[in-house]
mmCIF file of the N, C-alpha and C atoms, coordinates in Angstrom:
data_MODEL
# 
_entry.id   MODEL 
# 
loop_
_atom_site.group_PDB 
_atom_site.id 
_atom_site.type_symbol 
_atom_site.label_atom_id 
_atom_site.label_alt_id 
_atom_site.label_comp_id 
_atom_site.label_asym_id 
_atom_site.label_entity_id 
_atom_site.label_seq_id 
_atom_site.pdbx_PDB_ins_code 
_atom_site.Cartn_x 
_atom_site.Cartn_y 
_atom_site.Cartn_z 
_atom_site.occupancy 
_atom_site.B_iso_or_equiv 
_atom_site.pdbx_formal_charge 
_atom_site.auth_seq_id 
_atom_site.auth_comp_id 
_atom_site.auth_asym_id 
_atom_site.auth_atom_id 
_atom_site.pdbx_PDB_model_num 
ATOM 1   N N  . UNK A 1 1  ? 35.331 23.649 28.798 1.00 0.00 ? 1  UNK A N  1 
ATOM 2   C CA . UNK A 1 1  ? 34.138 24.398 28.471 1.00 0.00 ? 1  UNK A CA 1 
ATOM 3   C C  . UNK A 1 1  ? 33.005 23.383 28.278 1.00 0.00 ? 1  UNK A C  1 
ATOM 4   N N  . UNK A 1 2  ? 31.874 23.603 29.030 1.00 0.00 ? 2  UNK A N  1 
ATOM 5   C CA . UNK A 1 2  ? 30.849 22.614 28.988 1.00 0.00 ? 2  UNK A CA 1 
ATOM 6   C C  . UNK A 1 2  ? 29.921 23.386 27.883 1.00 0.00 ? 2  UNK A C  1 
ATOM 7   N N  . UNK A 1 3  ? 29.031 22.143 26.933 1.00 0.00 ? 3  UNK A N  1 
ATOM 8   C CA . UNK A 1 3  ? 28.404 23.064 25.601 1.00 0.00 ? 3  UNK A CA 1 
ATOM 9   C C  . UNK A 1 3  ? 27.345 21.880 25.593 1.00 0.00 ? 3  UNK A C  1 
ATOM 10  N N  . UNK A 1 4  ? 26.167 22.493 26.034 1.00 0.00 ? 4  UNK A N  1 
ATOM 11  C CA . UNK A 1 4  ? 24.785 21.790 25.252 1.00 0.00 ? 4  UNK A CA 1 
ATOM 12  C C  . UNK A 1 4  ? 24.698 21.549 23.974 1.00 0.00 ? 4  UNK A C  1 
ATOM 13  N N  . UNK A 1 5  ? 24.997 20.294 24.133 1.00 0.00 ? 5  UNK A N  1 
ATOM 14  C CA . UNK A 1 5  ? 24.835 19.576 22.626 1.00 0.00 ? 5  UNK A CA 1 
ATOM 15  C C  . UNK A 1 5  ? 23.163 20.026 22.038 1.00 0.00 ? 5  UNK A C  1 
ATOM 16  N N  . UNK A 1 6  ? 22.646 20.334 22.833 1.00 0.00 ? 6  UNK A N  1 
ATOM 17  C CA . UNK A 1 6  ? 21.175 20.878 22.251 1.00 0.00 ? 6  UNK A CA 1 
ATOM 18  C C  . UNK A 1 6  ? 21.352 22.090 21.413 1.00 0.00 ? 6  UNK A C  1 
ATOM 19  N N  . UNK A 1 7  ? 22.251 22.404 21.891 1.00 0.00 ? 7  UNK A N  1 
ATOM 20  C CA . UNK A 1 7  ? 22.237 23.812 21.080 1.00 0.00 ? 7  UNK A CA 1 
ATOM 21  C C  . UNK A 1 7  ? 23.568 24.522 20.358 1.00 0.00 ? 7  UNK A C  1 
ATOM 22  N N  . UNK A 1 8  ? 23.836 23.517 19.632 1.00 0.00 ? 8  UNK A N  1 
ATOM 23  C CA . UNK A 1 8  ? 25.034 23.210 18.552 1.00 0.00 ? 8  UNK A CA 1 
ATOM 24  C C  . UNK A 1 8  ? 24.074 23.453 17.338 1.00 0.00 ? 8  UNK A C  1 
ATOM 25  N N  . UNK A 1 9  ? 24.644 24.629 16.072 1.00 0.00 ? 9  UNK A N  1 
ATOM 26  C CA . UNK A 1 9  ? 24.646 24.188 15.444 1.00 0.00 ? 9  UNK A CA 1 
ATOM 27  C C  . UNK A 1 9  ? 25.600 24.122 14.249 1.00 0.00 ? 9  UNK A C  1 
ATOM 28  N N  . UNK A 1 10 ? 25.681 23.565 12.631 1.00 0.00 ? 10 UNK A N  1 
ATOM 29  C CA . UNK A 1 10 ? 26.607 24.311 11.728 1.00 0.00 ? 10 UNK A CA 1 
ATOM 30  C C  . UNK A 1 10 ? 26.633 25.368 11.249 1.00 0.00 ? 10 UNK A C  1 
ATOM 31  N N  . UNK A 1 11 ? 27.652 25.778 10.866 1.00 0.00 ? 11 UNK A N  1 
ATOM 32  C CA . UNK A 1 11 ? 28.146 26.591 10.148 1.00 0.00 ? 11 UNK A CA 1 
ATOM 33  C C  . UNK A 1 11 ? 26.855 27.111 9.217  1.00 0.00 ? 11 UNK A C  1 
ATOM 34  N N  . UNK A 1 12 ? 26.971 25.958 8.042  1.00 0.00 ? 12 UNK A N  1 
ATOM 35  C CA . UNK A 1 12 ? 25.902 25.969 7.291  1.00 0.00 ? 12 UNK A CA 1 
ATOM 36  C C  . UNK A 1 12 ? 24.465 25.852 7.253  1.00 0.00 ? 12 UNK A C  1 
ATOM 37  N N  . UNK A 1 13 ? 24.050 25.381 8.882  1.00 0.00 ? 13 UNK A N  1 
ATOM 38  C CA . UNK A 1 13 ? 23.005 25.328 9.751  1.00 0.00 ? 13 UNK A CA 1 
ATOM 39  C C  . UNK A 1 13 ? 22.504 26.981 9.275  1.00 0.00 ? 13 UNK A C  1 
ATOM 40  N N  . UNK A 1 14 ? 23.741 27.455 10.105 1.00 0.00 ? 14 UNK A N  1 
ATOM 41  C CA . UNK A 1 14 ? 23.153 29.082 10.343 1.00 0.00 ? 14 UNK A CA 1 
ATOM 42  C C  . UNK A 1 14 ? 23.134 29.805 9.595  1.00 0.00 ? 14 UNK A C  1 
ATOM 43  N N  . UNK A 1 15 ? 24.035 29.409 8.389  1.00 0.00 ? 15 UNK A N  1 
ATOM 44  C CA . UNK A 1 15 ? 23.919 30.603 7.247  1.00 0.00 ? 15 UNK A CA 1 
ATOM 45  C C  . UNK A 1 15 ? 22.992 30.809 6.101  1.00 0.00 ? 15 UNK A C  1 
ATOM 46  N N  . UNK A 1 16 ? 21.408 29.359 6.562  1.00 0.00 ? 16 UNK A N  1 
ATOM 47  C CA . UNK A 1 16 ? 20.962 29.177 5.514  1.00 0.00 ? 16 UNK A CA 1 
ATOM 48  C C  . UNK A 1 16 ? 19.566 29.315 6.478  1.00 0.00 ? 16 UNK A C  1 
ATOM 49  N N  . UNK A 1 17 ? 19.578 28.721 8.045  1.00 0.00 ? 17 UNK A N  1 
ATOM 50  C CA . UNK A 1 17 ? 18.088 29.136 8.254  1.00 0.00 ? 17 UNK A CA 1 
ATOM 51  C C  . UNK A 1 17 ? 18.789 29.911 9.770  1.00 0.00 ? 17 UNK A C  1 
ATOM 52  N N  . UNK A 1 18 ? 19.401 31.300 9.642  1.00 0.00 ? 18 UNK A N  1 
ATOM 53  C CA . UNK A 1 18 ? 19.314 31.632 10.663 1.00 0.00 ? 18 UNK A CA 1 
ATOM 54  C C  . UNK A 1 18 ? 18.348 32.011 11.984 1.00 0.00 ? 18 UNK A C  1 
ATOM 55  N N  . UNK A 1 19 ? 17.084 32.437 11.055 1.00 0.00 ? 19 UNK A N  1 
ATOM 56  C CA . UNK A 1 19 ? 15.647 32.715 12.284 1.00 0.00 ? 19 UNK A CA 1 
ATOM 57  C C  . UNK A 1 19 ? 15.932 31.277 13.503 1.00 0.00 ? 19 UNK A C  1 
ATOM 58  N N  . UNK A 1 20 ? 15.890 30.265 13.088 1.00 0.00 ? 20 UNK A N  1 
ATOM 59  C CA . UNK A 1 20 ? 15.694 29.262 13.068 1.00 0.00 ? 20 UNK A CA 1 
ATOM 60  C C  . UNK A 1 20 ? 16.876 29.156 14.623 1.00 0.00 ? 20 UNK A C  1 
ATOM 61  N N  . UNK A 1 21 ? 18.589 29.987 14.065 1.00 0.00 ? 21 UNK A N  1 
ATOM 62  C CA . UNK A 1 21 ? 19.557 29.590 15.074 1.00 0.00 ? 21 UNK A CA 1 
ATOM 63  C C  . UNK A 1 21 ? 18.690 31.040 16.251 1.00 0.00 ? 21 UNK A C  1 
ATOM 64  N N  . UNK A 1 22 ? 18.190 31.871 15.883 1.00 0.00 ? 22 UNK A N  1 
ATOM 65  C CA . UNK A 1 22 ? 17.939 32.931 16.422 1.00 0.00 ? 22 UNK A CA 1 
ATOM 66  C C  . UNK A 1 22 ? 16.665 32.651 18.040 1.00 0.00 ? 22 UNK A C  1 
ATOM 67  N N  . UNK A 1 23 ? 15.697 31.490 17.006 1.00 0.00 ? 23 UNK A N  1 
ATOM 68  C CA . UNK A 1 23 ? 14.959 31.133 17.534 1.00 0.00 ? 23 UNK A CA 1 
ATOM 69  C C  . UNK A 1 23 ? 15.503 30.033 19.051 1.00 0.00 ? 23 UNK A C  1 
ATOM 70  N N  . UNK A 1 24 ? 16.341 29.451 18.407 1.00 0.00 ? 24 UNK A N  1 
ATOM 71  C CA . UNK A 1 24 ? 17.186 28.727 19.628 1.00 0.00 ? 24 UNK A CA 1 
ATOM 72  C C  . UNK A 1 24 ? 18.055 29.346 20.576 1.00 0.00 ? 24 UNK A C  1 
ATOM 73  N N  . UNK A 1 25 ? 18.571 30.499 20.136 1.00 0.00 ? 25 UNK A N  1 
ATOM 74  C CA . UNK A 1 25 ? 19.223 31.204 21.029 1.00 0.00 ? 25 UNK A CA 1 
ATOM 75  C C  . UNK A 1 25 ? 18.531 31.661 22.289 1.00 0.00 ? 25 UNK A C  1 
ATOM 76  N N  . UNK A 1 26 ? 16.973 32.281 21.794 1.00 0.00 ? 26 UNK A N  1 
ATOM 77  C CA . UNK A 1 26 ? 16.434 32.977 22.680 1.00 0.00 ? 26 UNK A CA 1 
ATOM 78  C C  . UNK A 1 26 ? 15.588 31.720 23.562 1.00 0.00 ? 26 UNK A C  1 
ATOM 79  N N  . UNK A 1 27 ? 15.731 30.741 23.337 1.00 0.00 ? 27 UNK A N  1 
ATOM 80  C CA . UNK A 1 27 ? 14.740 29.360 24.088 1.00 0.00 ? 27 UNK A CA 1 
ATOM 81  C C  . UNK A 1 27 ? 16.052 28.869 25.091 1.00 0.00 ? 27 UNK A C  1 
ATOM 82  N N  . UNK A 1 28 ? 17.467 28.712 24.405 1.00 0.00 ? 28 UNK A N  1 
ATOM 83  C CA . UNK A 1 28 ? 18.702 28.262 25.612 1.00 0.00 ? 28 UNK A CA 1 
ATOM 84  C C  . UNK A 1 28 ? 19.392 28.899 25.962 1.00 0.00 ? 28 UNK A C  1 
ATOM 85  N N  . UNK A 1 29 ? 19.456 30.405 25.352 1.00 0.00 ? 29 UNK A N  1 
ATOM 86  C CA . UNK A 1 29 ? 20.221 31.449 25.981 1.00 0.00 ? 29 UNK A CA 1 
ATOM 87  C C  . UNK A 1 29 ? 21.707 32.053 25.128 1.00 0.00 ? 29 UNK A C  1 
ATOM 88  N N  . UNK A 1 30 ? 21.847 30.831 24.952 1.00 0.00 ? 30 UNK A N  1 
ATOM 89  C CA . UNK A 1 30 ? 23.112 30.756 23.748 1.00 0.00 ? 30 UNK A CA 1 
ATOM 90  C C  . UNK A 1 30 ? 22.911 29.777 22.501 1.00 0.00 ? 30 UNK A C  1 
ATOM 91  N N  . UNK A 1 31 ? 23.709 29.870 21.538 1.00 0.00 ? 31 UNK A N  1 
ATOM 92  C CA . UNK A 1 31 ? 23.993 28.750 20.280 1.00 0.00 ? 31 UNK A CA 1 
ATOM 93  C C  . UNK A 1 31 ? 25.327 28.946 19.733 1.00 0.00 ? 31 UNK A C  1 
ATOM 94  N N  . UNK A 1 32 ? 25.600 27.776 20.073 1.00 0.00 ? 32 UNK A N  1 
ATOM 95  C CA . UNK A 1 32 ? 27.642 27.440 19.636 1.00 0.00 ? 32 UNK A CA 1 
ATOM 96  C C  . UNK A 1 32 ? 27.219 27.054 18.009 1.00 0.00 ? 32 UNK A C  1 
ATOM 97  N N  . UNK A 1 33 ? 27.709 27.562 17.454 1.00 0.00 ? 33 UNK A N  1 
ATOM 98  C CA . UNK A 1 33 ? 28.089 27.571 15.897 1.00 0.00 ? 33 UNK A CA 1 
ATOM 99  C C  . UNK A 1 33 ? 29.102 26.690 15.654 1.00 0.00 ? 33 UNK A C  1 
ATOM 100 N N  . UNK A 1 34 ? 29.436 25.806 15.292 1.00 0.00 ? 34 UNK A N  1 
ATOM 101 C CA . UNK A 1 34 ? 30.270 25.035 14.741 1.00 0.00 ? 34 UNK A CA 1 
ATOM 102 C C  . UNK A 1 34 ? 30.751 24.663 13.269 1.00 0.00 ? 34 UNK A C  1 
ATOM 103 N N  . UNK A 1 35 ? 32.049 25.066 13.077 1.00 0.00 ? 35 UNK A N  1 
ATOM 104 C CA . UNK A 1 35 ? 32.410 24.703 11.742 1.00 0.00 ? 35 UNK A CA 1 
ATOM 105 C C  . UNK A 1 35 ? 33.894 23.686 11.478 1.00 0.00 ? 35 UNK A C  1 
ATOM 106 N N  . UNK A 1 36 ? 33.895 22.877 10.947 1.00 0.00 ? 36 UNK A N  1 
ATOM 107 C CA . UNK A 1 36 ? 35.032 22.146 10.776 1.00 0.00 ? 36 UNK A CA 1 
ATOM 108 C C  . UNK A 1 36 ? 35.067 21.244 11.930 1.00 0.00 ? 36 UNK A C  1 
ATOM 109 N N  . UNK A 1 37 ? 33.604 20.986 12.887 1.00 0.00 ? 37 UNK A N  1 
ATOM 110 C CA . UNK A 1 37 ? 33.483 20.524 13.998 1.00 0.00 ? 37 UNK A CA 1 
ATOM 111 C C  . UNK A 1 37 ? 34.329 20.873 15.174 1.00 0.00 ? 37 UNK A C  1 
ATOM 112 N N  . UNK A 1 38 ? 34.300 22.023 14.942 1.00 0.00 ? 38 UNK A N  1 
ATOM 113 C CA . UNK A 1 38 ? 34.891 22.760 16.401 1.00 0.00 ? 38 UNK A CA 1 
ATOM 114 C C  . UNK A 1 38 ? 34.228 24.348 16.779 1.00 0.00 ? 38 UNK A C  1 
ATOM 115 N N  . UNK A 1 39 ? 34.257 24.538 17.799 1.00 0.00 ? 39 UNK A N  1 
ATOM 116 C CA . UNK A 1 39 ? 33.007 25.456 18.154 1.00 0.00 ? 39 UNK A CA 1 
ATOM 117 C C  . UNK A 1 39 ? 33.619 27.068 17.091 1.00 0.00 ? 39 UNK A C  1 
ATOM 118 N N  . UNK A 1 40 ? 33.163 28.098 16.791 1.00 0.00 ? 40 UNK A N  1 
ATOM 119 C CA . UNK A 1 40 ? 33.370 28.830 15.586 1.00 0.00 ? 40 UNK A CA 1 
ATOM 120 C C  . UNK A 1 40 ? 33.011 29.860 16.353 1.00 0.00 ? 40 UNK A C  1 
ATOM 121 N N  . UNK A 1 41 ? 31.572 30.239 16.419 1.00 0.00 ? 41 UNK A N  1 
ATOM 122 C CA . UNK A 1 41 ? 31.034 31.226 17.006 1.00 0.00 ? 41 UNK A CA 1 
ATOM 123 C C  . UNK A 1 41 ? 29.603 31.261 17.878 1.00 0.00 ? 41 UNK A C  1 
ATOM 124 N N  . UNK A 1 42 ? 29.414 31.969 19.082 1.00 0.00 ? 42 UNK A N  1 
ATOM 125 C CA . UNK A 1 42 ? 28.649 32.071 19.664 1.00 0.00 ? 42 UNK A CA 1 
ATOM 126 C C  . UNK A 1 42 ? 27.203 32.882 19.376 1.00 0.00 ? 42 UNK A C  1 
ATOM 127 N N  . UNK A 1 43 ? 26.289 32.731 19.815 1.00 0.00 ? 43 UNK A N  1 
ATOM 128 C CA . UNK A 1 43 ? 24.790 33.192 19.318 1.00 0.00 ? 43 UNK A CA 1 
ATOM 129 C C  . UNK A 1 43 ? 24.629 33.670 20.782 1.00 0.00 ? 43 UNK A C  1 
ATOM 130 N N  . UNK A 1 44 ? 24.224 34.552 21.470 1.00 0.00 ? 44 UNK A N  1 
ATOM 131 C CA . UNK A 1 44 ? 23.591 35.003 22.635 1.00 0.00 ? 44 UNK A CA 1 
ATOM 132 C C  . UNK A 1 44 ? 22.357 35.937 22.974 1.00 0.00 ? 44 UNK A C  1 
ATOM 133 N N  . UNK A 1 45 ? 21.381 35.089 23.325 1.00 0.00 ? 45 UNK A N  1 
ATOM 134 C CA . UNK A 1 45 ? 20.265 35.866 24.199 1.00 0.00 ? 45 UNK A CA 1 
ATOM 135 C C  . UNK A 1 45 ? 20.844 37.218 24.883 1.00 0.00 ? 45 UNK A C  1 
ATOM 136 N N  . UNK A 1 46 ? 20.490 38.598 24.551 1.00 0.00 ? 46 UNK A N  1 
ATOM 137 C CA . UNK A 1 46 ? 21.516 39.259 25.779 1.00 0.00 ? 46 UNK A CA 1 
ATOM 138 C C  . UNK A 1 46 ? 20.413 39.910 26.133 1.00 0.00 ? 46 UNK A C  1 
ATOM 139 N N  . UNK A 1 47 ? 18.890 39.444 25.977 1.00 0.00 ? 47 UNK A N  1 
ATOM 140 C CA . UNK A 1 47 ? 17.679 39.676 27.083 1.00 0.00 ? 47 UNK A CA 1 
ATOM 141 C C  . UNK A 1 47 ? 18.499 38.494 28.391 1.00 0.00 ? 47 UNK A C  1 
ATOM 142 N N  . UNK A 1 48 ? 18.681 37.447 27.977 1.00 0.00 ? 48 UNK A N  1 
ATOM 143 C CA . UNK A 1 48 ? 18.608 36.519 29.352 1.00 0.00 ? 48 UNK A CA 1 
ATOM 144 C C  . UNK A 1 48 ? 20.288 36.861 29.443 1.00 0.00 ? 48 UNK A C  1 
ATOM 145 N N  . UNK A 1 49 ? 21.336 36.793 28.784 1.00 0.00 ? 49 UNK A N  1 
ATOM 146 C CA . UNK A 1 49 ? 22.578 36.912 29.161 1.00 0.00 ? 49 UNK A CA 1 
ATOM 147 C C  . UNK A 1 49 ? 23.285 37.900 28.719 1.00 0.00 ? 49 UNK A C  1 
ATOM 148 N N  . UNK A 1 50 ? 23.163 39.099 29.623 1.00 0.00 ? 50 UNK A N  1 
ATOM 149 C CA . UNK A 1 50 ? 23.811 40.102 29.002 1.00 0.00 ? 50 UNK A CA 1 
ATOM 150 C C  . UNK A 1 50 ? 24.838 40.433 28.960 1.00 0.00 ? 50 UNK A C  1 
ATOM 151 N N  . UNK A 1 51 ? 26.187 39.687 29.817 1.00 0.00 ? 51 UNK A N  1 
ATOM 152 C CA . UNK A 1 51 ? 27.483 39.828 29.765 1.00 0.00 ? 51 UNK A CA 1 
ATOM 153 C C  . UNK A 1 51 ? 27.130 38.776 29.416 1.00 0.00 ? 51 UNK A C  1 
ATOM 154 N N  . UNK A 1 52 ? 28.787 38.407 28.601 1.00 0.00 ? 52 UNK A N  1 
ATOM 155 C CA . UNK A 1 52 ? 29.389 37.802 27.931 1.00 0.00 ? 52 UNK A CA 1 
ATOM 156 C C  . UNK A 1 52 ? 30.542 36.893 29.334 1.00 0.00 ? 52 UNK A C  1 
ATOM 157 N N  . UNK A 1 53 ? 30.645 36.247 29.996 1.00 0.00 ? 53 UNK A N  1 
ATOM 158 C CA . UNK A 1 53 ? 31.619 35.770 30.579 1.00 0.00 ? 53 UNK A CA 1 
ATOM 159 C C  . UNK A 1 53 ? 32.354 34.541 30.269 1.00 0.00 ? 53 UNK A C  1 
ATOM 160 N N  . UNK A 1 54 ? 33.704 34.261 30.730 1.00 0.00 ? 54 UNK A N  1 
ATOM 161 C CA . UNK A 1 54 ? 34.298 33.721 30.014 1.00 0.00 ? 54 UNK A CA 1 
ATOM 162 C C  . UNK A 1 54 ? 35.283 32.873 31.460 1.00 0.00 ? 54 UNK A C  1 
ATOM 163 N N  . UNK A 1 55 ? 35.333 31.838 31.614 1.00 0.00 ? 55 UNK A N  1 
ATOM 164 C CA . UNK A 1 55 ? 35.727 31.083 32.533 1.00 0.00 ? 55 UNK A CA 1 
ATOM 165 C C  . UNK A 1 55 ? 37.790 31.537 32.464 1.00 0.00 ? 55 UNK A C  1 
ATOM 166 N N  . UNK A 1 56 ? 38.675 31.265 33.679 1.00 0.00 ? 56 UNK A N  1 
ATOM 167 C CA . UNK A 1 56 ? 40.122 31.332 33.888 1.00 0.00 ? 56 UNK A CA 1 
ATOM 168 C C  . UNK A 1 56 ? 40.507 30.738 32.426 1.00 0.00 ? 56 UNK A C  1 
ATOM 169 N N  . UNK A 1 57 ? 40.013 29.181 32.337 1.00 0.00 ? 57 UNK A N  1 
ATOM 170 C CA . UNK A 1 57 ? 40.712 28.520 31.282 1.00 0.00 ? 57 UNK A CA 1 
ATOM 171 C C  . UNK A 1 57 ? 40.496 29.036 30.014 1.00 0.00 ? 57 UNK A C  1 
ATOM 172 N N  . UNK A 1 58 ? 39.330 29.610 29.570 1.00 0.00 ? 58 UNK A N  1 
ATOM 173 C CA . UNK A 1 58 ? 38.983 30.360 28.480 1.00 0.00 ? 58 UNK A CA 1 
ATOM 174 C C  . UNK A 1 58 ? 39.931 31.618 28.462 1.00 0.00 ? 58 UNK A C  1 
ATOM 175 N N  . UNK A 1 59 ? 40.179 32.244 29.482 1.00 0.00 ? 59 UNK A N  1 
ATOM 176 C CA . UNK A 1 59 ? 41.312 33.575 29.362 1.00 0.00 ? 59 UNK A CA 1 
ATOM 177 C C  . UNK A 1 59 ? 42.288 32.911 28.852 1.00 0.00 ? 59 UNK A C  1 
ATOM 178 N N  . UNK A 1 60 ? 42.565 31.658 29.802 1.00 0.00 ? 60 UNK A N  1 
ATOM 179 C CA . UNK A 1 60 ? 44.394 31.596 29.376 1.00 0.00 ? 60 UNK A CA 1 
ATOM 180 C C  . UNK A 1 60 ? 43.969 30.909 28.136 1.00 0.00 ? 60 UNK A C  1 
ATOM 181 N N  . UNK A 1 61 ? 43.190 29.879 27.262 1.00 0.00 ? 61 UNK A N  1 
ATOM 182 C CA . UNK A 1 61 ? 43.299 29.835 25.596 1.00 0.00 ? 61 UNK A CA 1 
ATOM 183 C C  . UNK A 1 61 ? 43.051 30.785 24.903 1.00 0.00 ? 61 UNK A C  1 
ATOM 184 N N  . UNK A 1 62 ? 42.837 32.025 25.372 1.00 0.00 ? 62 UNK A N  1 
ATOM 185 C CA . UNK A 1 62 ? 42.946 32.726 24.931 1.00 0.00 ? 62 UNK A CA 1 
ATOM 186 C C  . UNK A 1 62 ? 44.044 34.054 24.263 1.00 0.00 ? 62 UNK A C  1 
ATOM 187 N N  . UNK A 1 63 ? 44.681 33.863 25.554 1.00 0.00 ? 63 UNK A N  1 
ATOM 188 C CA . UNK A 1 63 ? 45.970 34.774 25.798 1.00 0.00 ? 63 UNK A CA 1 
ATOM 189 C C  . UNK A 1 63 ? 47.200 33.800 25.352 1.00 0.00 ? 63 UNK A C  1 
ATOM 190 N N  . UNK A 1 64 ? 47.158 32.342 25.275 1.00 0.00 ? 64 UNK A N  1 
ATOM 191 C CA . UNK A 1 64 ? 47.934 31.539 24.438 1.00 0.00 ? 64 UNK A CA 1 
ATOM 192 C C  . UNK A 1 64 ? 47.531 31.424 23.249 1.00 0.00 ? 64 UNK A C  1 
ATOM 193 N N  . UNK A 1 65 ? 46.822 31.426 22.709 1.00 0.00 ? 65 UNK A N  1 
ATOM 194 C CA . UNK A 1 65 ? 46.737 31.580 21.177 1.00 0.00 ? 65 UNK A CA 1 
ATOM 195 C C  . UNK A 1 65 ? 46.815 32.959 20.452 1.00 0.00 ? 65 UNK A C  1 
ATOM 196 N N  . UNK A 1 66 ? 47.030 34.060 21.345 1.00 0.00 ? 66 UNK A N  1 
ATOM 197 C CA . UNK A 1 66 ? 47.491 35.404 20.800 1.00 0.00 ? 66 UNK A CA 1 
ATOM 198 C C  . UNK A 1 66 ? 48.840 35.261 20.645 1.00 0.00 ? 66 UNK A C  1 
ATOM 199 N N  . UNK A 1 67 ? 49.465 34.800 22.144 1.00 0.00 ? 67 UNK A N  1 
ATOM 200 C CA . UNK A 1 67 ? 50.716 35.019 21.866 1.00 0.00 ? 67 UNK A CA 1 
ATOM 201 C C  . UNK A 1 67 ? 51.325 34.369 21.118 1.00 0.00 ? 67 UNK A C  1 
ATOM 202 N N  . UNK A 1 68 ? 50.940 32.523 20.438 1.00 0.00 ? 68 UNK A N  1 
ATOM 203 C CA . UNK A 1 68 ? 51.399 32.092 19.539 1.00 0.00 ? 68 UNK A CA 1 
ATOM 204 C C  . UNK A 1 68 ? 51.071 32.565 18.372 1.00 0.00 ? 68 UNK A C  1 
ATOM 205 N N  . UNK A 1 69 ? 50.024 33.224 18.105 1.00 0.00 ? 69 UNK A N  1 
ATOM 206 C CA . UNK A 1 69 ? 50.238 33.644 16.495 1.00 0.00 ? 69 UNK A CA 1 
ATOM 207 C C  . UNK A 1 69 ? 51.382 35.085 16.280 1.00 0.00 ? 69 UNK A C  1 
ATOM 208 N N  . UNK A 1 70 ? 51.209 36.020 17.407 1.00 0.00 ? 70 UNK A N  1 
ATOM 209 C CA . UNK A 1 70 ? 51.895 36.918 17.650 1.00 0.00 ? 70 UNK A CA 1 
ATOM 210 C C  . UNK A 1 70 ? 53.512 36.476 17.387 1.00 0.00 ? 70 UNK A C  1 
ATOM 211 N N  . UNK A 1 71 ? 54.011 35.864 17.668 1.00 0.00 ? 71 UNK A N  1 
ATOM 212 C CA . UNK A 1 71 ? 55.494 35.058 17.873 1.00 0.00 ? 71 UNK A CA 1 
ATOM 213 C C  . UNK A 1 71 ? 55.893 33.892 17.424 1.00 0.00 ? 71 UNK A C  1 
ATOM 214 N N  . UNK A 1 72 ? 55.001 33.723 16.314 1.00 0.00 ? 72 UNK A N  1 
ATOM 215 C CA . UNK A 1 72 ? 54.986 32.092 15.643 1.00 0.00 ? 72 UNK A CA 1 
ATOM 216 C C  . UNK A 1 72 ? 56.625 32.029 15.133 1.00 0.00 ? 72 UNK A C  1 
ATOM 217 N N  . UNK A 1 73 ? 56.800 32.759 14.504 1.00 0.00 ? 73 UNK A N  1 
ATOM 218 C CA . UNK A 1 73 ? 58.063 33.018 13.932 1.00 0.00 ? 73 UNK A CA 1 
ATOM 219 C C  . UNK A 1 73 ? 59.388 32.445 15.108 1.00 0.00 ? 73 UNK A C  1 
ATOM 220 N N  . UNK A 1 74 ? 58.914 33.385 15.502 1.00 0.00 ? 74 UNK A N  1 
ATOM 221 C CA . UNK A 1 74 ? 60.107 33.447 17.016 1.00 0.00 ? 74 UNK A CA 1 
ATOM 222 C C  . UNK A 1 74 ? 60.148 31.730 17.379 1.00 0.00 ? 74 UNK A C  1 
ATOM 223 N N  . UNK A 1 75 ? 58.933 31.206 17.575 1.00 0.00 ? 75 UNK A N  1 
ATOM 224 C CA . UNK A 1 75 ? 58.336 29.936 18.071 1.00 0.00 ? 75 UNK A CA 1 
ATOM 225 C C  . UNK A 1 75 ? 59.062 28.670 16.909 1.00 0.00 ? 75 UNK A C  1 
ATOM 226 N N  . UNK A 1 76 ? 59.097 28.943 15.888 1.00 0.00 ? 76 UNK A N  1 
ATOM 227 C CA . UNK A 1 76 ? 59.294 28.513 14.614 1.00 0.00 ? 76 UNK A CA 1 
ATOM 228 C C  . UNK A 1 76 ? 61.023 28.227 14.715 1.00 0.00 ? 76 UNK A C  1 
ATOM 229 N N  . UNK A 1 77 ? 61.851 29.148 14.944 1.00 0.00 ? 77 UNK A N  1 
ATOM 230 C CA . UNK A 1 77 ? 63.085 29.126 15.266 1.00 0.00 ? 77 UNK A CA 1 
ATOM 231 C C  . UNK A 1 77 ? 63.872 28.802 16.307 1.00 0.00 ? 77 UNK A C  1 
ATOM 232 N N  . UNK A 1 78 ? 63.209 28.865 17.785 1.00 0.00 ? 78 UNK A N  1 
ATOM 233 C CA . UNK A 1 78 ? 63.516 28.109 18.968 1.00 0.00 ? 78 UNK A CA 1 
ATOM 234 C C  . UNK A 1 78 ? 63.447 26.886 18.373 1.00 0.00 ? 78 UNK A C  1 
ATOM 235 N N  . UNK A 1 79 ? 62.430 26.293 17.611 1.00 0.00 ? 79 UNK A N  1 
ATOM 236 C CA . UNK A 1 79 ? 62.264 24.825 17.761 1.00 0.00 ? 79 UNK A CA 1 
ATOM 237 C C  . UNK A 1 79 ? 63.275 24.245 16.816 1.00 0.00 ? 79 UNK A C  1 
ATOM 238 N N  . UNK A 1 80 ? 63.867 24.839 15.879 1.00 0.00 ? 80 UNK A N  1 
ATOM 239 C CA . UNK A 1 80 ? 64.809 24.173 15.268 1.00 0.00 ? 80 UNK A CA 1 
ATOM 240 C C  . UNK A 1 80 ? 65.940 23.533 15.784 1.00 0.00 ? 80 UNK A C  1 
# 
């Protein structure tokens, strides 16, 4: 996943001057939220981007991290 470092911000960035993440959203289209330095949540223009799309590799981390929390257990006991 490629992410404009321009338009990163924290956690605590956003929860204290959001206009501010709002204002950036609508100038790059998006704003990656970051907390614990890993991306958290997305901000989207949906004047300029109105679907939401999401690249193959983004499906499959996606559909692998369901099924591991889904089956952790299961996952937990194979590995023993």
């Amino acid at each position: 996943m490629m992410i404009d470092t321009n338009a990163i911000v924290t956690a605590t960035e956003a929860n204290q001057n959001f206009s501010r993440v709002a204002k950036l959203a609508e100038k790059k289209g998006r704003v990656y939220v970051f907390k614990n330095n890993r991306p958290k949540l997305l901000v989207i223009d949906l004047d300029t981007e109105p679907q939401i799309e999401i690249s193959d590799e983004e499906k499959f981390e996606l559909v692998t991290k369901r099924i591991l929390k889904e089956h952790k257990a299961a996952f937990e006991e194979l590995a023993k």
